[in-house]
C-alpha positions in Angstrom: 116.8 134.2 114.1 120.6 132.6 114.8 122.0 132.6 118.3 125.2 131.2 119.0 125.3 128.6 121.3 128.6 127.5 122.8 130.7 129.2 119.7 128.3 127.5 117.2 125.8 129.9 115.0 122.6 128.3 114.5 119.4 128.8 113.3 116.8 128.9 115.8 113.8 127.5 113.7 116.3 125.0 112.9 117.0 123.8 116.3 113.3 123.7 116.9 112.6 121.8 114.0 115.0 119.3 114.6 113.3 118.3 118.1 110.3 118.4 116.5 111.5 116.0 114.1 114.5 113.9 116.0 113.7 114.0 119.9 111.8 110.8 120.7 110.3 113.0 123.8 108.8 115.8 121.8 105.3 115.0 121.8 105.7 115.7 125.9 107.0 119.0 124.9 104.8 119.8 122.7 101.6 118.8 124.9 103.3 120.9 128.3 103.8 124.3 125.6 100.1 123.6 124.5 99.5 123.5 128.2 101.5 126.6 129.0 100.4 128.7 126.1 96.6 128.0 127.3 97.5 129.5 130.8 99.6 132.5 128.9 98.0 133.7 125.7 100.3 135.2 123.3 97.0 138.0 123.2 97.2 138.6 126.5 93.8 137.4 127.5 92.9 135.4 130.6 94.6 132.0 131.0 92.7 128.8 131.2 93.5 125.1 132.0 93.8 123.8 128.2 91.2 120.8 129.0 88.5 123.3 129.6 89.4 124.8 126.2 89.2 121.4 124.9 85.8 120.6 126.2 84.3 123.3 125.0 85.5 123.3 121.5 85.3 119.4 121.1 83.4 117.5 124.0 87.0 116.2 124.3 86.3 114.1 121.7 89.9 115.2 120.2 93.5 115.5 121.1 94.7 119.1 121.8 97.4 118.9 119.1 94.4 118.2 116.9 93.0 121.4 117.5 95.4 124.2 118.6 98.2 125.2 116.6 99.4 128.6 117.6 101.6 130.8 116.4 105.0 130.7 117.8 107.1 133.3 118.0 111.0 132.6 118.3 112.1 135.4 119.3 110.3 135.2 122.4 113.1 133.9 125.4 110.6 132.1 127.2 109.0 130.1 124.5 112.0 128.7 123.1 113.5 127.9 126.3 110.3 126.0 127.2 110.5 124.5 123.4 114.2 123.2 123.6 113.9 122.4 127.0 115.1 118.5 125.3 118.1 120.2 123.8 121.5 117.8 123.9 125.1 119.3 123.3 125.1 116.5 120.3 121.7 118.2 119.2 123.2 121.4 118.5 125.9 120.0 116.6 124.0 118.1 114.3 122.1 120.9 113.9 125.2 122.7 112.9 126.3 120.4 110.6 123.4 119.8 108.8 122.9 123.6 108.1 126.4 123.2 107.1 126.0 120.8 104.3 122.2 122.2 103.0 124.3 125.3 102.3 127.3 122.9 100.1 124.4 121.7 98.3 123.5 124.6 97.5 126.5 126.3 96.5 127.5 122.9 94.5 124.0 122.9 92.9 123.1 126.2 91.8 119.6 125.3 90.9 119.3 123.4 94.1 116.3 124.0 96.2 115.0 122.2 99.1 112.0 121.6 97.5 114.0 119.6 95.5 114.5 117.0 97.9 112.4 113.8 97.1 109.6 113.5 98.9 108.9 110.3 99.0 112.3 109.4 100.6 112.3 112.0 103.1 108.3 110.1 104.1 110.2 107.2 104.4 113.1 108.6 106.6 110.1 109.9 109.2 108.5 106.9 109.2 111.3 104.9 110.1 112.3 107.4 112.8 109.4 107.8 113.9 108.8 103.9 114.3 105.1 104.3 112.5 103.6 103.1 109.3 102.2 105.6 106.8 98.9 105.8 108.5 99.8 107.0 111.5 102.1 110.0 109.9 99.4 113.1 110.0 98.8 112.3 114.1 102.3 111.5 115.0 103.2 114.7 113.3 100.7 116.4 114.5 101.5 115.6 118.2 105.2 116.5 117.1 103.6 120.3 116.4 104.0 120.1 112.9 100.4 119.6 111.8 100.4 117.4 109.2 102.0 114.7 107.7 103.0 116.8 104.7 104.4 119.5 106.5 106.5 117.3 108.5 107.8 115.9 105.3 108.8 119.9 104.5 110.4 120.6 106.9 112.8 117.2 107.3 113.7 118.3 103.7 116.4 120.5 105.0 118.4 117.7 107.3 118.2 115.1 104.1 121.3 117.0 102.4 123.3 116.6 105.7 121.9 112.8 106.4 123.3 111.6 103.0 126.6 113.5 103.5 127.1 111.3 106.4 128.0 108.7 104.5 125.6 106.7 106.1 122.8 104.8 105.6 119.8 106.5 107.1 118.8 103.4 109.7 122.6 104.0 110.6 121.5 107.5 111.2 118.8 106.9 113.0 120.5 104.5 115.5 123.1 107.1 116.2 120.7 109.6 117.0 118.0 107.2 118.9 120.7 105.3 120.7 118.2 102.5 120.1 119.3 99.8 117.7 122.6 98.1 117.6 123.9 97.8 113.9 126.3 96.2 112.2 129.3 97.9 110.0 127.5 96.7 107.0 126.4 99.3 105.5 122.8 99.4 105.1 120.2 100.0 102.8 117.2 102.2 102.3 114.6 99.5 100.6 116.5 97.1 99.7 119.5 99.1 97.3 122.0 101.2 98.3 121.6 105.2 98.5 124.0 106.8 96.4 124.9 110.6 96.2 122.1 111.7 94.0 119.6 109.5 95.2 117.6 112.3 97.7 117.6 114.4 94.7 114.7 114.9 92.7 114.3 115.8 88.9 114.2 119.5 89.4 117.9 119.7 90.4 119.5 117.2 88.2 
């Protein structure tokens, strides 16, 4: 689904993945839909407060992003207004210009594929956003909505393109999107080397 949102086309499941994956808040968001969704069942059957749902499944002996992951339907109004309800003017623009340079990459790249994307530095990229070492991936992702760990790690794969294109180095990224850390214009590195134009490429596309 693409809407346009003040003259800018954009991919719905693209907006929602980047809060999922970008908006520091979005485990709040995430817990109030699991809340909502408990009280309005996408079936239609009775609503009920999400901790007794909890308690029944799991003695409450686990979070309730461990255990429900429903379905979600963009093209529901209600649901993704409740599911951007973090949206910035900046986020959609990113958003935009991402989706902007995944589709140069692949025009440049003809055998590109997101898949191609290297994993292991789009793991990185998360963690450091995300402010958590590798152990804590699967439950910060999973609080995020996105169940896992690995399929966080899928779905950043489309922003990494854009990221690079920057001409940045992704803690400059970061900063600029988090507002959180003052850097210097010394342009950073990712572990130590510098991240050249090839470098979130993996074999597949070379």
């Amino acid at each position: 689904m693409r809407t346009v949102v003040h003259g800018l086309v954009l991919s719905t499941e693209d907006r929602f993945i980047y809060q999922q994956l970008f908006n520091p808040g979005f485990s709040g968001t995430w817990a109030a839909f699991l809340e909502y969704r408990s009280w309005h069942p996408a079936d239609a059957s009775p609503g009920r407060p999400l901790a007794q749902r909890l308690a029944e499944l799991t003695g409450g002996t686990l979070a309730a992003h461990q255990v429900f992951h429903p379905r979600l339907d963009l093209w529901d109004e209600t649901v993704v207004a409740r599911l951007l309800a973090g949206e910035s003017e900046q986020d959609r623009r990113a958003v935009a210009r991402y989706a902007d340079a995944l589709g140069r990459a692949r025009r440049s790249r003809p055998a590109f594929t997101v898949a191609a994307v290297r994993e292991d530095l789009t793991r990185r990229l998360l963690l450091r956003l995300w402010r958590i070492m590798i152990e804590d991936l699967d439950v910060e992702a999973s609080a995020r909505g996105l169940v896992s760990g690995a399929r966080a790690v899928n779905a950043a794969r489309r922003f990494v393109p854009g990221l690079m294109e920057d001409g940045q180095s992704v803690q400059e990224v970061l900063a600029s999107t988090l507002g959180a850390w003052t850097m210097t214009r010394r342009r950073r590195s990712w572990s130590g080397g510098p991240i050249n134009q090839r470098a979130w490429l993996g074999s597949r596309s070379e």
